[in-house]
ZADO-1210 file (C-alpha; in nm, 4 decimals, padded with zeros to 6 digits):
<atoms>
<atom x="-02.6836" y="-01.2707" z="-00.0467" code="UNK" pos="1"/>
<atom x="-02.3643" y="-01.4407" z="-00.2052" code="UNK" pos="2"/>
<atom x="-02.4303" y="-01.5368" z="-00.5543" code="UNK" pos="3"/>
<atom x="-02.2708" y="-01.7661" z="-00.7496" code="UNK" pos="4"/>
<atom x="-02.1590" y="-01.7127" z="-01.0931" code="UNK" pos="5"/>
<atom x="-02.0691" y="-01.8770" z="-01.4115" code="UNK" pos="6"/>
<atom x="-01.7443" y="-01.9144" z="-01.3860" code="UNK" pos="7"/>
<atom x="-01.5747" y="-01.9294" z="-01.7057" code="UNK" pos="8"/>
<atom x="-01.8328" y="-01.8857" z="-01.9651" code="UNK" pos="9"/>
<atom x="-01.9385" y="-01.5195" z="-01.7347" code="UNK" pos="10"/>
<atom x="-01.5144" y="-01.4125" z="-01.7743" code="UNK" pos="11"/>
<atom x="-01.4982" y="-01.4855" z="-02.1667" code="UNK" pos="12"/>
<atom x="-01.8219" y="-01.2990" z="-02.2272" code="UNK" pos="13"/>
<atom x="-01.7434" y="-01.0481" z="-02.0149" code="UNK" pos="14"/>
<atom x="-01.3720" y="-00.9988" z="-02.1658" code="UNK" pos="15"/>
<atom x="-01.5714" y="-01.0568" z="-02.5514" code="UNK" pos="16"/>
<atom x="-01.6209" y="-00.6095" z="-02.5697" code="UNK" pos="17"/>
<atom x="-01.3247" y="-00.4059" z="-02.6324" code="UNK" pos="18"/>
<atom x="-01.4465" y="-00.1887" z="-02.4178" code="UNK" pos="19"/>
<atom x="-01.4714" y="-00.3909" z="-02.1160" code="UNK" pos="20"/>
<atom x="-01.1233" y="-00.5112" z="-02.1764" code="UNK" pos="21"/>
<atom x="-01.0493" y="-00.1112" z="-02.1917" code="UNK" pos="22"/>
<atom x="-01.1868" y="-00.0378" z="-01.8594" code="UNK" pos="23"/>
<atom x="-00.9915" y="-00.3507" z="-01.7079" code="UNK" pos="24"/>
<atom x="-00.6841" y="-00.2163" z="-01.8868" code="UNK" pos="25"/>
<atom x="-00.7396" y="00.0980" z="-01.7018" code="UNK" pos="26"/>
<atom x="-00.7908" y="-00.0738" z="-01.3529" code="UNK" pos="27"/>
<atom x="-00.4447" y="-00.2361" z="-01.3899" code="UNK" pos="28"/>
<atom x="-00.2564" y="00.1011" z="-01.4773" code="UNK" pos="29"/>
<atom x="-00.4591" y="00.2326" z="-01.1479" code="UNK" pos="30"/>
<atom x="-00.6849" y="00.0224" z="-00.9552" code="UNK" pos="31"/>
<atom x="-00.9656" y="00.1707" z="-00.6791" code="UNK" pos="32"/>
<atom x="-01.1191" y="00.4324" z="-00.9612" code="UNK" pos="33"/>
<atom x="-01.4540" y="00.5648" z="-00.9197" code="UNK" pos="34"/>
<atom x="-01.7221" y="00.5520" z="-01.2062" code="UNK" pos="35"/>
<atom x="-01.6837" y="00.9024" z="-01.3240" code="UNK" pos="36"/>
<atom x="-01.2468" y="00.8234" z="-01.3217" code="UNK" pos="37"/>
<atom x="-01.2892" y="00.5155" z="-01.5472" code="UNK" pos="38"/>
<atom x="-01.5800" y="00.6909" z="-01.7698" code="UNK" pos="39"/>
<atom x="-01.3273" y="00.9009" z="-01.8940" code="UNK" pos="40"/>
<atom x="-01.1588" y="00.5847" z="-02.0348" code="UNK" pos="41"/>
<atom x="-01.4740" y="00.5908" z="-02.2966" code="UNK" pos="42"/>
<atom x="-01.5595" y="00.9575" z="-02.3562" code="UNK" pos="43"/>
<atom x="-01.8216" y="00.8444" z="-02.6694" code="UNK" pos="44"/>
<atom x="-02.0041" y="00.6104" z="-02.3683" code="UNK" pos="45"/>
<atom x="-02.2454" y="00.7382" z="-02.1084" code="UNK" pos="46"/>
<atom x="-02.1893" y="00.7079" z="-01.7498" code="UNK" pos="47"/>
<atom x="-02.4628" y="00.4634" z="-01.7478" code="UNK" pos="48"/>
<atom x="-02.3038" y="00.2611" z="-02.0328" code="UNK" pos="49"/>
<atom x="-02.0110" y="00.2408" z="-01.8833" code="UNK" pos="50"/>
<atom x="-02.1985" y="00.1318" z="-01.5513" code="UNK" pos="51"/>
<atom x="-02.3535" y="-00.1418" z="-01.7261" code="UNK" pos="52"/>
<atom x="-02.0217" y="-00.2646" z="-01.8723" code="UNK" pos="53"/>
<atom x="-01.8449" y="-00.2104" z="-01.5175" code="UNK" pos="54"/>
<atom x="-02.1938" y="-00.4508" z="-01.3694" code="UNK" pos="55"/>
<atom x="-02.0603" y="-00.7480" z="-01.6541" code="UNK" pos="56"/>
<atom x="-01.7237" y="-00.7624" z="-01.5301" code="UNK" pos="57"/>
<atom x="-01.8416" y="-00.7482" z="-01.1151" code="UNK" pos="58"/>
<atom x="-02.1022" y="-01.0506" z="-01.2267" code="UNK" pos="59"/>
<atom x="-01.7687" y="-01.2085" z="-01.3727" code="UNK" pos="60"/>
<atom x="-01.6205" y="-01.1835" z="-01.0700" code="UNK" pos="61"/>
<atom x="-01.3559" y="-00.9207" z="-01.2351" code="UNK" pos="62"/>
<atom x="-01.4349" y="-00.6449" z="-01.0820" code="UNK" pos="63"/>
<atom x="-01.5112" y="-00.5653" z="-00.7214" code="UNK" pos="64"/>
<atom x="-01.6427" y="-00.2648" z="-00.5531" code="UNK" pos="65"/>
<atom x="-01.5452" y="-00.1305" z="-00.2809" code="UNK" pos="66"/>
<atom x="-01.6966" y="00.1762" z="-00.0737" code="UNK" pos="67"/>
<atom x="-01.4250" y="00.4465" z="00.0559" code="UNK" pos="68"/>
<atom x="-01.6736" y="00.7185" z="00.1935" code="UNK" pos="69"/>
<atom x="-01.9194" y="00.8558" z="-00.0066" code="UNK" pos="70"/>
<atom x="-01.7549" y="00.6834" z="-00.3101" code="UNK" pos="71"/>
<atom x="-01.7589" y="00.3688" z="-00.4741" code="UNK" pos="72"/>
<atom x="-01.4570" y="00.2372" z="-00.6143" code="UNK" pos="73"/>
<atom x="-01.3537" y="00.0054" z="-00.8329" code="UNK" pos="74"/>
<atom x="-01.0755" y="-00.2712" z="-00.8302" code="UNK" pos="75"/>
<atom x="-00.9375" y="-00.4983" z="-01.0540" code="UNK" pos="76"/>
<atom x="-01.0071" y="-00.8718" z="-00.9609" code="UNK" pos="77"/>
<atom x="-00.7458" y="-01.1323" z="-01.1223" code="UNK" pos="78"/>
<atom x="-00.8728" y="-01.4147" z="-00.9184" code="UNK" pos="79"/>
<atom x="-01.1123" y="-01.5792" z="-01.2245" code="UNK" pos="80"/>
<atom x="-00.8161" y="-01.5341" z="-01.4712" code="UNK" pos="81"/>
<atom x="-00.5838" y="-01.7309" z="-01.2474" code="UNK" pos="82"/>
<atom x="-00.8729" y="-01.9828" z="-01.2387" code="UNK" pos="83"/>
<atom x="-00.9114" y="-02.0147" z="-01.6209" code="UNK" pos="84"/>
<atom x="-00.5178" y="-02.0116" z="-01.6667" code="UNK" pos="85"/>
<atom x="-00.4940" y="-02.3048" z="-01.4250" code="UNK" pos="86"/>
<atom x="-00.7815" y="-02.4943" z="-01.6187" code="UNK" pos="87"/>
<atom x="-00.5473" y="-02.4732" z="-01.8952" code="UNK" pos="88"/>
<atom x="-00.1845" y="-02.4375" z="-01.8031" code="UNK" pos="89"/>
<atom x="00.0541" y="-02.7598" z="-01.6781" code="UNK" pos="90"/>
<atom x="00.3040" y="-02.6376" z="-01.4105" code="UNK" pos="91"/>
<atom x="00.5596" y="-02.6271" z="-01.6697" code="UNK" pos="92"/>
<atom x="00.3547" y="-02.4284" z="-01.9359" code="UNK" pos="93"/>
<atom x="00.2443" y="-02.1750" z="-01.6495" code="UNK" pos="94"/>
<atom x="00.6047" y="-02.0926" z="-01.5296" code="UNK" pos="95"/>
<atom x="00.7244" y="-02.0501" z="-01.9326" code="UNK" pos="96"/>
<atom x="00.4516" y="-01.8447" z="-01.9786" code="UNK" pos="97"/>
<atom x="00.4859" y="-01.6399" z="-01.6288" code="UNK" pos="98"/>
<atom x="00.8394" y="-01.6015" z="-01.6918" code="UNK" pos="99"/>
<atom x="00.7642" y="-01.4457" z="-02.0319" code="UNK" pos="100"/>
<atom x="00.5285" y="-01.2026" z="-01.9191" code="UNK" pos="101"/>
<atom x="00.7627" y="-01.0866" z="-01.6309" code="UNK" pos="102"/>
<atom x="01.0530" y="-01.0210" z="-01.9064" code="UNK" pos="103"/>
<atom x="00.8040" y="-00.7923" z="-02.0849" code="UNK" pos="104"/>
<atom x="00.7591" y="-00.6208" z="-01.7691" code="UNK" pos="105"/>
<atom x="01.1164" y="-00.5999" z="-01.6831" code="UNK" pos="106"/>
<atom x="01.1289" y="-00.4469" z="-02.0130" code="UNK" pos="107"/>
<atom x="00.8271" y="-00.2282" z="-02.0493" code="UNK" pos="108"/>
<atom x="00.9236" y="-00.0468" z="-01.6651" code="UNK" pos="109"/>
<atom x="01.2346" y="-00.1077" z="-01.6032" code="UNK" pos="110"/>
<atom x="01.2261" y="00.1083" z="-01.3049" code="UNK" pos="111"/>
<atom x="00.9825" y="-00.1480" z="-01.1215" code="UNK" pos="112"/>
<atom x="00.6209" y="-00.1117" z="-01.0203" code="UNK" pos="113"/>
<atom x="00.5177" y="00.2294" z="-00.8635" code="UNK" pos="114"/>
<atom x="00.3826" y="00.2279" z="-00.4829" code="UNK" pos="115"/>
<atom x="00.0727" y="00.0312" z="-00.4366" code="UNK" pos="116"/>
<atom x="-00.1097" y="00.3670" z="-00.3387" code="UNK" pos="117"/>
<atom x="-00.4485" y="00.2125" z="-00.3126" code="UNK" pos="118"/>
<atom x="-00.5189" y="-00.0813" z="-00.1432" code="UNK" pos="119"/>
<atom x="-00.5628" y="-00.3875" z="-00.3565" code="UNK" pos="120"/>
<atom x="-00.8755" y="-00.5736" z="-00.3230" code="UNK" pos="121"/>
<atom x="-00.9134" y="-00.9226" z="-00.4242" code="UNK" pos="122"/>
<atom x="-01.2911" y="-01.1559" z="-00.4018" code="UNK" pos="123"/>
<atom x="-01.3404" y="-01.4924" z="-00.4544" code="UNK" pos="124"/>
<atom x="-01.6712" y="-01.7038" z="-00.3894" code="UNK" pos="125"/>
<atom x="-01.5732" y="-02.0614" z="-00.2216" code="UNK" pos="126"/>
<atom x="-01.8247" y="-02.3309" z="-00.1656" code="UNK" pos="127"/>
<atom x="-01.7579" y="-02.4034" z="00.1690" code="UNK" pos="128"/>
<atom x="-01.9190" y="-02.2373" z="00.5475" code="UNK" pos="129"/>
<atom x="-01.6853" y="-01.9206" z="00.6448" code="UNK" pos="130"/>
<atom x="-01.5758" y="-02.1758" z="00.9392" code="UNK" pos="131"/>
<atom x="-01.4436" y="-02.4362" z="00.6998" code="UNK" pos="132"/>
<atom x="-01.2083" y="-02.1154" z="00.4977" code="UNK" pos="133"/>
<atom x="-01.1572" y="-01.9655" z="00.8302" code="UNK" pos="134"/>
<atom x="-00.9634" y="-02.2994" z="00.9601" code="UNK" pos="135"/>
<atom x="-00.7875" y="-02.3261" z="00.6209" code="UNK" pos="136"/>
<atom x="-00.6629" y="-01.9347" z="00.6593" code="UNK" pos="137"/>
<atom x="-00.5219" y="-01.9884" z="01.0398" code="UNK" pos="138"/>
<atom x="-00.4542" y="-02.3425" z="01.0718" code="UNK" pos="139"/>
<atom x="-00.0666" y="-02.3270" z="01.2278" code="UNK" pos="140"/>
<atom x="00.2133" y="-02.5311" z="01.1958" code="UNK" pos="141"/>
<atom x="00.0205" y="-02.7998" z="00.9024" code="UNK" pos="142"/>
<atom x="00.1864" y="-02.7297" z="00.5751" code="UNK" pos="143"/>
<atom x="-00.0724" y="-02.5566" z="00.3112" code="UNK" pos="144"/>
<atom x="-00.0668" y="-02.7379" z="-00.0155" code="UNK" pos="145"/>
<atom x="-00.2510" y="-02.4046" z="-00.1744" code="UNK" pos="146"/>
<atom x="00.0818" y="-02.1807" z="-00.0399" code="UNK" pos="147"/>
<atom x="00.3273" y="-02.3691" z="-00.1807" code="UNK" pos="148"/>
<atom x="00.3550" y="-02.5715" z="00.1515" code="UNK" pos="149"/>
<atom x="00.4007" y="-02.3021" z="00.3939" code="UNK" pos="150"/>
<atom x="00.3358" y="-02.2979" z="00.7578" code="UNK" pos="151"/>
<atom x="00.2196" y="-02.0447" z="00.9425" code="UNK" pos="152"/>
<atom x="00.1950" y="-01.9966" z="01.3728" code="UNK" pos="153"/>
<atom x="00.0078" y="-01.7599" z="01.5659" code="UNK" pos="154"/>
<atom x="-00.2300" y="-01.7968" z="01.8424" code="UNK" pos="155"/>
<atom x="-00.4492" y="-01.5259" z="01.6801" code="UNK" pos="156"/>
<atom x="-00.5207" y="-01.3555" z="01.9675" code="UNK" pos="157"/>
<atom x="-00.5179" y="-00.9312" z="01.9302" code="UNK" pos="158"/>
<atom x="-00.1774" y="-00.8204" z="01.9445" code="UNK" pos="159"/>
<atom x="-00.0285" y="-01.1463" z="01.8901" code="UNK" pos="160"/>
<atom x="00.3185" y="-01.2345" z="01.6434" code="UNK" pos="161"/>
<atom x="00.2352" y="-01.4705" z="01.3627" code="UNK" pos="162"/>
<atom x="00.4903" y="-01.5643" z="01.0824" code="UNK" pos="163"/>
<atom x="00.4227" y="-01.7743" z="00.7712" code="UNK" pos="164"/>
<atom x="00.7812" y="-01.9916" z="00.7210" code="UNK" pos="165"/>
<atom x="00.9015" y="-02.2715" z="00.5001" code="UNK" pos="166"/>
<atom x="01.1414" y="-02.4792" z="00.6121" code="UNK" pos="167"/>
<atom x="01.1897" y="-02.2917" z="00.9196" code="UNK" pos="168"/>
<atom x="01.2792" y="-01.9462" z="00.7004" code="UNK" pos="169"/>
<atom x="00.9969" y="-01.6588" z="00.7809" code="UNK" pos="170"/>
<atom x="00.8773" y="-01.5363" z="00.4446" code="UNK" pos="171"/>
<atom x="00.6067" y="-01.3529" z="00.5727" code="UNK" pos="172"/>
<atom x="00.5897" y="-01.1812" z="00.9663" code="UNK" pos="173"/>
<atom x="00.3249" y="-00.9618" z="01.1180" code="UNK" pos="174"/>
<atom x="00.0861" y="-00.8480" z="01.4115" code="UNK" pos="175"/>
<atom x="-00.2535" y="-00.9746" z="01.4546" code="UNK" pos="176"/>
<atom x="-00.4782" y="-00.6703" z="01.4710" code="UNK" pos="177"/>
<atom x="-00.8846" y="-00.7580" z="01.4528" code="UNK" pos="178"/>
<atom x="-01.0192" y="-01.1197" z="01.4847" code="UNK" pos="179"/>
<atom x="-01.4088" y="-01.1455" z="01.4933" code="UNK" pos="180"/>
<atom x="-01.3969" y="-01.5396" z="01.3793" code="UNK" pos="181"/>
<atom x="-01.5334" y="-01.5935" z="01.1789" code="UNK" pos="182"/>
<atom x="-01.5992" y="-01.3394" z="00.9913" code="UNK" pos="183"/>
<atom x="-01.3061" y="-01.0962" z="00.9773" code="UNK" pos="184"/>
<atom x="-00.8879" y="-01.1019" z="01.0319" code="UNK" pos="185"/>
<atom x="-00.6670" y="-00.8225" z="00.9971" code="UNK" pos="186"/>
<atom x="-00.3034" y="-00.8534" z="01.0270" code="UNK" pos="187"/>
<atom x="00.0446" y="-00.5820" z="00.9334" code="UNK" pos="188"/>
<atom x="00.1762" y="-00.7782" z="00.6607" code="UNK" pos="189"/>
<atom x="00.5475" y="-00.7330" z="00.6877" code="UNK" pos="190"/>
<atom x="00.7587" y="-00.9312" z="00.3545" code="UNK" pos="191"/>
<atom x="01.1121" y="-01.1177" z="00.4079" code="UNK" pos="192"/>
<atom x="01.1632" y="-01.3238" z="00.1088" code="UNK" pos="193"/>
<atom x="01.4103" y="-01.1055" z="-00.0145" code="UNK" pos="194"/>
<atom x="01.6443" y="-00.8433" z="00.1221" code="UNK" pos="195"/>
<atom x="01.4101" y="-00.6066" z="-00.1070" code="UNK" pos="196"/>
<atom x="01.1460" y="-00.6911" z="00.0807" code="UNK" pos="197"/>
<atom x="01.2873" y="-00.7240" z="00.4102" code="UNK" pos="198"/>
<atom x="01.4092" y="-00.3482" z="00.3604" code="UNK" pos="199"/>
<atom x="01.0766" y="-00.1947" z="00.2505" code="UNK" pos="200"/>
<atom x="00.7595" y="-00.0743" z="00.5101" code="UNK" pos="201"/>
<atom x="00.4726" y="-00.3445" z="00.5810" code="UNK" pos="202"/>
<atom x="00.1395" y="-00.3163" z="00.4762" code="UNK" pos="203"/>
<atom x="-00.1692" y="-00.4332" z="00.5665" code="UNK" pos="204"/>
<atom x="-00.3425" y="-00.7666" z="00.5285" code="UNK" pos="205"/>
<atom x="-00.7617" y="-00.8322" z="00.5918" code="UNK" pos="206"/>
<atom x="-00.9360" y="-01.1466" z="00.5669" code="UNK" pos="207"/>
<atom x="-01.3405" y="-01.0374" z="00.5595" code="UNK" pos="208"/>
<atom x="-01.5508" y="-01.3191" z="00.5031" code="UNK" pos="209"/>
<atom x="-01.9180" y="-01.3121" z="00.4194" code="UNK" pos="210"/>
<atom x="-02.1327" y="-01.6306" z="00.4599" code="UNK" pos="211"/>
<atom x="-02.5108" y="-01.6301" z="00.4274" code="UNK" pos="212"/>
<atom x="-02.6218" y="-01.9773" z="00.4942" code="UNK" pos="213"/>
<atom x="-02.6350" y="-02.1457" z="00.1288" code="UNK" pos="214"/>
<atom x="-02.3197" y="-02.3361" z="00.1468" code="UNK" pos="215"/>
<atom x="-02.0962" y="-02.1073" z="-00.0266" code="UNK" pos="216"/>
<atom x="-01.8158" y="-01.7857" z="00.1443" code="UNK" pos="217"/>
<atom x="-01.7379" y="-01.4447" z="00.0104" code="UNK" pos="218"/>
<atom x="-01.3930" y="-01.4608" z="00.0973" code="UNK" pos="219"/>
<atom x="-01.2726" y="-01.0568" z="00.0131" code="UNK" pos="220"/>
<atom x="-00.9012" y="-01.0492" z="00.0345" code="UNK" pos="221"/>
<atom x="-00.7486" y="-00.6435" z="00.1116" code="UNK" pos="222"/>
<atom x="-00.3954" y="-00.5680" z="00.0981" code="UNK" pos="223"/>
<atom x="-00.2629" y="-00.2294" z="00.1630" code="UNK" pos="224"/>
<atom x="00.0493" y="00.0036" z="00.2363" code="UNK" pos="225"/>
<atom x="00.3003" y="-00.2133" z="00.0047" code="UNK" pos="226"/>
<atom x="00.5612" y="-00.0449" z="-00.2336" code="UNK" pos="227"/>
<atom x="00.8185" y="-00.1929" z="-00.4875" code="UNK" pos="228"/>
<atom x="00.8963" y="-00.4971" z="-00.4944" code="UNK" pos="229"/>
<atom x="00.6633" y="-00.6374" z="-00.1850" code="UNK" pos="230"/>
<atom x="00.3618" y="-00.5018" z="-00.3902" code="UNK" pos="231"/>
<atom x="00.4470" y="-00.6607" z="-00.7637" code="UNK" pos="232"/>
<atom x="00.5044" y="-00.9529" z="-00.6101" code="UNK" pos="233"/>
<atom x="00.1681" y="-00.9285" z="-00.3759" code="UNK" pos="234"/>
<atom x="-00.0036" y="-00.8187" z="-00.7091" code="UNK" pos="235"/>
<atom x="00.1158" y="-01.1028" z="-00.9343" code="UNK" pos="236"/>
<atom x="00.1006" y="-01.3913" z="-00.6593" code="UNK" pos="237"/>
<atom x="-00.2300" y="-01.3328" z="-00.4686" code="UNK" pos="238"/>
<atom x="-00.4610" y="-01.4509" z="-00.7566" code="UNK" pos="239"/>
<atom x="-00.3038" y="-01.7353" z="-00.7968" code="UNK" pos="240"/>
<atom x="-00.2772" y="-01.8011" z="-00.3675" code="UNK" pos="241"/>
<atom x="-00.6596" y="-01.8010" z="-00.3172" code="UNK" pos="242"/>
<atom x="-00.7313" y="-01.9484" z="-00.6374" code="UNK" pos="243"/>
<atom x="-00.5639" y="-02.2486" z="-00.4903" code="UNK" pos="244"/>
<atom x="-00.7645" y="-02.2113" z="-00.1466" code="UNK" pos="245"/>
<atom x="-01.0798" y="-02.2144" z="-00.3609" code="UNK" pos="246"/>
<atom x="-00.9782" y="-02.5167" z="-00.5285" code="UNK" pos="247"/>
<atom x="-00.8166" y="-02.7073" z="-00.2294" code="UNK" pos="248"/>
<atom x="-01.1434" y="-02.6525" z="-00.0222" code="UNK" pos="249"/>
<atom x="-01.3840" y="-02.7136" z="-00.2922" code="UNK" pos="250"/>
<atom x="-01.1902" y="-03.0109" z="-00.4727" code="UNK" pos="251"/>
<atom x="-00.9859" y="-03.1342" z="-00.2214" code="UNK" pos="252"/>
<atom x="-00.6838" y="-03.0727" z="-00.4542" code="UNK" pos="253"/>
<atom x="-00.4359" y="-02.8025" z="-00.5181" code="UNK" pos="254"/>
<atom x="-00.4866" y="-02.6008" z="-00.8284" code="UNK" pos="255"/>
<atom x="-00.2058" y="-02.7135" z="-00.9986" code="UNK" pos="256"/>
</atoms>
């Protein structure tokens, strides 16, 4: 069964222990790590403490698990921090402080981000049916206040093209490869808003949503195969794309 949490008063006590904020420090150096991977983070802990700490951020909404085979890993989830930052943060103020945190970057690893060697998994609990997110994901040629007024076009049949443009420029191009509507989407995920990204391999991009009756849709958000520069930017920007979804569906208005 979906649950719904919190919200903000589950992230700030989850993110209140140092070592929670450890084991979401480790996540972001290398997310999809198994229990016994990040118990190594906290050697004086038990694998059952750090279990416990690992089920505080997932209630927050932080964390998300995900099983690969017999194991069960565990990603990092920035979709509640975008959420509390846009509570806060004017347009202006989020861009200052945005731009700030990408110069310490720049600085930090100057050589860019690494590969994106495991797939990046992002969750985010809407109140709305998994029809009503469904239409919002596929809708073509209607400009999508929560994607900075993009289109997108595609029949969404198997095998079809689909492109996500603005102003007639394709940001975004790809094959459709699963559609069981409306439940699950999977696309190749293929960058062009840069002649970076233009020059490096697509990835992967799948749409799985979960919806169990009560009103409100797991929407789980996978993206896989990036490198370089098509990954940071995947990595900084997707939060802060379904974030706005959440809020445009639940609200009726963009997030910021």
């Amino acid at each position: 069964m979906v649950t719904y949490s919190g919200g903000v008063d589950d992230v700030f006590r989850a993110l209140a222990d140092p070592h929670r904020r450890e084991l979401l420090d480790r996540l972001r150096a290398r997310d999809g790590q198994s229990l016994g991977e990040l118990a190594e983070a906290l050697p004086q802990m038990t694998r059952f403490g750090v279990a416990k700490h690992l089920r505080v951020l997932a209630d927050a909404g932080l964390v998300t698990t995900v099983r690969s085979g017999r194991r069960t890993l565990h990603h990092l989830n920035a979709v509640p921090l975008q959420e509390v930052a846009g509570r806060w943060l004017t347009p202006y103020t989020a861009t200052v402080a945005q731009s700030l945190l990408d110069l310490r970057s720049a600085i930090e690893n100057p050589d860019g981000s690494p590969p994106m060697s495991e797939p990046v998994v992002y969750r985010i609990l809407i109140r709305a049916s998994a029809e009503q997110v469904w239409s919002a994901l596929t809708d073509t040629g209607v400009p999508r206040s929560w994607m900075w007024g993009t289109t997108i076009e595609s029949t969404w049949q198997v095998g079809a093209p689909y492109a996500m443009s603005d102003g007639g420029t394709d940001l975004i191009v790809g094959t459709v490869r699963a559609v069981d509507r409306p439940r699950r989407l999977a696309m190749t995920f293929d960058p062009r808003w840069d002649d970076a990204s233009t020059a490096e391999e697509p990835g992967e991009l799948v749409y799985d949503l979960h919806d169990d009756g009560d009103g409100v849709t797991e929407l789980t958000v996978t993206i896989s195969g990036l490198a370089g520069t098509s990954a940071a930017s995947a990595a900084r920007d997707t939060p802060e794309i379904y974030s706005g979804l959440k809020s445009v569906l639940e609200t009726g208005e963009p997030l910021r």
